[in-house]
N, C-alpha and C positions, 0 to 999 in steps of 0.2 A: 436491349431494354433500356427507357429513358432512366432518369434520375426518380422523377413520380412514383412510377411503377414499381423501382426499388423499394422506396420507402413504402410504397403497401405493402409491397407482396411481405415487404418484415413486419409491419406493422400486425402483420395472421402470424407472427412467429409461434405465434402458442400452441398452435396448430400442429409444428411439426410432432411426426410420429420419431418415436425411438430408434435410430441405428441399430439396432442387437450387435448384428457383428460387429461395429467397430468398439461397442462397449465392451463386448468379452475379449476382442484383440488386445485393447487397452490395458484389463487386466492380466490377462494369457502369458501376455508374450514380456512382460517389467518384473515379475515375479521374481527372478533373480537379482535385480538391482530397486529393491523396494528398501532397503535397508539405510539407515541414516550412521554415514560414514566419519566418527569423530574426528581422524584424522585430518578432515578437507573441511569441517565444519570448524573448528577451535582456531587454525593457523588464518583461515579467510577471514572472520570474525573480529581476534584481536590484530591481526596487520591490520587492515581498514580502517579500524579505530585507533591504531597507534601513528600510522603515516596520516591521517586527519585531523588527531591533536595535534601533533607534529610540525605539520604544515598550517594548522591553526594557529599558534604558537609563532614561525617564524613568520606571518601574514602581519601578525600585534607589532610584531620585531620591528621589521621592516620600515612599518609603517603607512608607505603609499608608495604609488612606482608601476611600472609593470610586473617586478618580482614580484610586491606585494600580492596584488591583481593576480596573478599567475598561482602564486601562494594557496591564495583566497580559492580560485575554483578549485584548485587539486582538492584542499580540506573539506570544501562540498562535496563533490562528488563521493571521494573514498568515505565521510562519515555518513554520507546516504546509502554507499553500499553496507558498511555497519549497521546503519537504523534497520533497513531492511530486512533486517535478520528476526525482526517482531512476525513477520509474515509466517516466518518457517515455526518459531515458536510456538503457535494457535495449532500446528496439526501434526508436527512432529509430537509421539510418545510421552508421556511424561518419565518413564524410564528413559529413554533413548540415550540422550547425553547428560549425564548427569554431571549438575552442577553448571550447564550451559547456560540454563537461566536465568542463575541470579547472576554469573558473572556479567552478563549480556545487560541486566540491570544496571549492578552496578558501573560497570563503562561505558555504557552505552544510553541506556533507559533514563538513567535518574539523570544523571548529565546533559540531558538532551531534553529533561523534562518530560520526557512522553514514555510511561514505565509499559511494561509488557501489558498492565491489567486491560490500557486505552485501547489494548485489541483482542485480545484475549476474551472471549466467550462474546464477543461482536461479531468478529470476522465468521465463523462457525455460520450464524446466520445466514450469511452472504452466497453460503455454500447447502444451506438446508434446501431440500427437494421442492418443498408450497413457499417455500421464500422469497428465492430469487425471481428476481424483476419484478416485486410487488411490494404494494406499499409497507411492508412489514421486514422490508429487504433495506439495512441500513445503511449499502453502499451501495445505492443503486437509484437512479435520477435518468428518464427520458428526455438526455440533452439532447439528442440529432432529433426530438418531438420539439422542441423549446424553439423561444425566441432567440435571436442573431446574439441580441446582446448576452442572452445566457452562459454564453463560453467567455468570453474577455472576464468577467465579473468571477465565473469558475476560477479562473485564475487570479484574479486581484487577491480574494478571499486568503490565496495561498501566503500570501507576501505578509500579512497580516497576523498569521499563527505563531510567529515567535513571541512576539507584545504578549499576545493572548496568553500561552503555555506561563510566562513570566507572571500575568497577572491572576491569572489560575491556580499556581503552584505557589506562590507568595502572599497571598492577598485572601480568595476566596477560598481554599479550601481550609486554612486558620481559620477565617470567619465561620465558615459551616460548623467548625465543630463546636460552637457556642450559638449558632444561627440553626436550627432544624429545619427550617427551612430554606435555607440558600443550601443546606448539605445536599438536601434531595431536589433542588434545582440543578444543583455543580454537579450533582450524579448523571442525572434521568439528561441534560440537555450538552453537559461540556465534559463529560467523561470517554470520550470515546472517538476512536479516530473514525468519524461517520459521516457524507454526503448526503444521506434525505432529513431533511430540516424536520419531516414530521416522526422522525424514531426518539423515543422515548426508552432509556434503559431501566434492565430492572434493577432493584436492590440485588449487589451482593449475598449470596450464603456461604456457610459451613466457610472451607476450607482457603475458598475464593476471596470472602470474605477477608480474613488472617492477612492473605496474601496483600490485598488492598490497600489495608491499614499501613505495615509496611512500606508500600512501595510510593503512598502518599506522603508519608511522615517524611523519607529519604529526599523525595522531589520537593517537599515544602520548603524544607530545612536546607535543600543545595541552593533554591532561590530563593530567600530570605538570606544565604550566605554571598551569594552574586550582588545581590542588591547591595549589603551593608559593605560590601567589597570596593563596589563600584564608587560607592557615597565617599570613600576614607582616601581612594585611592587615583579617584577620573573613571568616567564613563567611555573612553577610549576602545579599550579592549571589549566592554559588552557589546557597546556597540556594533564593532567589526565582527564577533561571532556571531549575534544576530543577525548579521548582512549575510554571514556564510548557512547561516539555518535556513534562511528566511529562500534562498538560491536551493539546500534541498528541498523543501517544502513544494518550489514554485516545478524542480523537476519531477518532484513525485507526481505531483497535480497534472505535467502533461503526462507522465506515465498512467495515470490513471482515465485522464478524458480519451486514452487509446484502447485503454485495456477491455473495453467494449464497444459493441455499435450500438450502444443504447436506445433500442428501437421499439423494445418491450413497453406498452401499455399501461402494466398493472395487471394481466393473467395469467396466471401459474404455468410453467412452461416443463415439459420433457426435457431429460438432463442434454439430449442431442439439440435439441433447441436454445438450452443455453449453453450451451459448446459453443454454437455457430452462431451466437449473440457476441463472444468473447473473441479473443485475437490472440492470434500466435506472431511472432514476427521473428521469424527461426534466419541460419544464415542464407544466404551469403550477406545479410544486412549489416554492416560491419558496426555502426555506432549504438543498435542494440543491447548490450554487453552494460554500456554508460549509462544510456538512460532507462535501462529495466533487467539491474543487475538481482543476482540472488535466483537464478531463473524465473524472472519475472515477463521475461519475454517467448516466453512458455506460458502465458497465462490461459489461451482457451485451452489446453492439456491439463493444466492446472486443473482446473473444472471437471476432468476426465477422472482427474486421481488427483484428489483432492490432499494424499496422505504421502505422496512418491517426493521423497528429497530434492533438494532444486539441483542436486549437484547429476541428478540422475535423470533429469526432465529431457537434456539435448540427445540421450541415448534412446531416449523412449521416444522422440522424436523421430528418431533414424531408423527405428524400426517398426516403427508405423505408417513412415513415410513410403517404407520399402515393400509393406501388407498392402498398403490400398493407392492403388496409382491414380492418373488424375482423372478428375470427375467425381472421385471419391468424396463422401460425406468429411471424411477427414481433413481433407483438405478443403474445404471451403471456410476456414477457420485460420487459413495463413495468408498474412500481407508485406508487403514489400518495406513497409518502413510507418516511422511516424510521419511523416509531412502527406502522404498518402489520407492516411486517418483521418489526420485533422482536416483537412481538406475535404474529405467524405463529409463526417459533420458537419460541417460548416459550410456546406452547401446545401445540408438536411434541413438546416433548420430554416435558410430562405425558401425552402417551397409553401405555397400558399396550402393551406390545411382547413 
């Protein structure tokens, strides 16, 4: 089948009918490792974020160099594997581990500018049944539909989000709360870790709300204290953490232009439809681990079991891999790597339409 044909025959992705079996194997056979394990969760969590202060820290040290340099990726990566612990937040229990969230806030969230709330009752969305891949779906954009230039620009945006977070968290949301209207701007349009330009969040309630307040006053107050830091003492060190935020931000962005074939329309799709919209990239792929840590490289399973621990996603892999051999619905949902991907899209998007 040429490239063309590809891209219609996904472009009817709506079309598809439901797997049953693989949806009841999915649940059937994880039942026993569905549980969120604090032991594996707590020690991943703060090592990540202590080996990426850490190494943040001695990057400042340093200076410049190739240590530095060397420094500097280590403290990317391991505080993006930290960040990413926002994903598992949105669907894990609110009993499950307690006390996992605010500590996650505090070392991780407010620090890094980007508190749990930026995803927390967004992401949910992303995963609702009439949502996903439609206009109402806040993490979801038909790039392999889009122009060439569409992807370069996906990523520029990335390199840009630390400034933003800084002037977000210092700037506008102080001003909102004497501005009613920039507050319900900074909400509905820059609250939310979201790719469709046209979602609009709602107002907070009840308890969500509380939560909010909170977790804005913490981010405001750390960069309003970074700023007056940097004024008394040199902009050296913001700088250089911003270069290492600015490096997670640009990996998450390719982690995310893989983590689907963005092929979907804008018509409501069967949950096996969006299974095999989304991507698995299981082993033997070795640099997965890096760039789609937290089992995120489990992500069309994700979709499967929306609620299954990341630490339990490569088990549930192995035993589905071992249910349904190939040709299988299931397997149409795993790829060999990111360079792969990207290359898929971005060949998507030069076909004439």
């Amino acid at each position: 089948m040429n490239e063309t044909m590809t891209v219609q025959a996904a472009a009817k992705s709506s079309a598809i009918p439901d797997d049953m079996a693989m949806l009841r194997a999915a649940v059937e056979l994880t039942r026993d490792i569905a549980e969120a394990r604090p032991g594996i969760y707590w020690p991943d969590m703060l090592g990540s974020a202590a080996v990426g202060y850490a190494a943040l820290a001695g990057a400042i040290i340093v200076g410049n160099g190739w240590i530095a340099l060397a420094l500097g990726v280590l403290s990317a990566l391991t505080l993006y594997r930290a960040l990413l612990f926002i994903h598992e937040l949105t669907h894990i229990h609110k009993d499950a581990l307690p006390g996992f969230r605010l500590a996650w806030n505090l070392l991780v969230g407010i620090p890094m500018l980007t508190p749990s709330f930026m995803y927390e009752g967004v992401h949910t969305l992303h995963h609702a049944r009439t949502r996903y891949g439609t206009a109402e779906d806040p993490e979801y954009l038909p790039l392999a539909l889009m122009k060439p230039w569409s992807l370069p620009a996906f990523l520029v945006v990335a390199v840009l989000l630390p400034p933003a977070l800084l002037v977000r968290c210092a700037l506008l949301v102080p001003l909102g709360a004497i501005i009613p209207p920039l507050r319900k701007l900074v909400w509905e349009r820059f609250s939310s870790l979201s790719i469709n330009p046209d979602f609009r969040r709602r107002p907070p309630e009840g308890p969500f709300a509380r939560m909010v307040f909170w977790q804005e006053l913490g981010a405001s107050l750390w960069a309003v204290a970074i700023l007056v830091a940097s004024w008394h003492w040199g902009w050296r060190p913001l700088l250089m953490a911003m270069a290492v935020i600015a490096l997670t931000a640009v990996l998450n962005q390719l982690r995310t232009l893989v983590a689907h074939l963005w092929q979907n329309e804008g018509e409501a799709m069967t949950v096996t439809a969006q299974y095999l919209d989304s991507v698995n990239v299981p082993p033997p792929a070795m640099l997965a681990p890096l760039w789609a840590p937290v089992g995120l490289r489990y992500h069309a399973l994700h979709h499967l079991l929306p609620s299954m621990p990341y630490h339990s996603l490569g088990e549930a892999h192995r035993r589905l891999s071992a249910q349904f051999g190939n040709g299988a619905t299931y397997q149409g949902a795993n790829y060999p790597g990111m360079a792969m991907l990207v290359g898929r899209i971005a060949r998507s998007t030069m076909l004439p339409r």
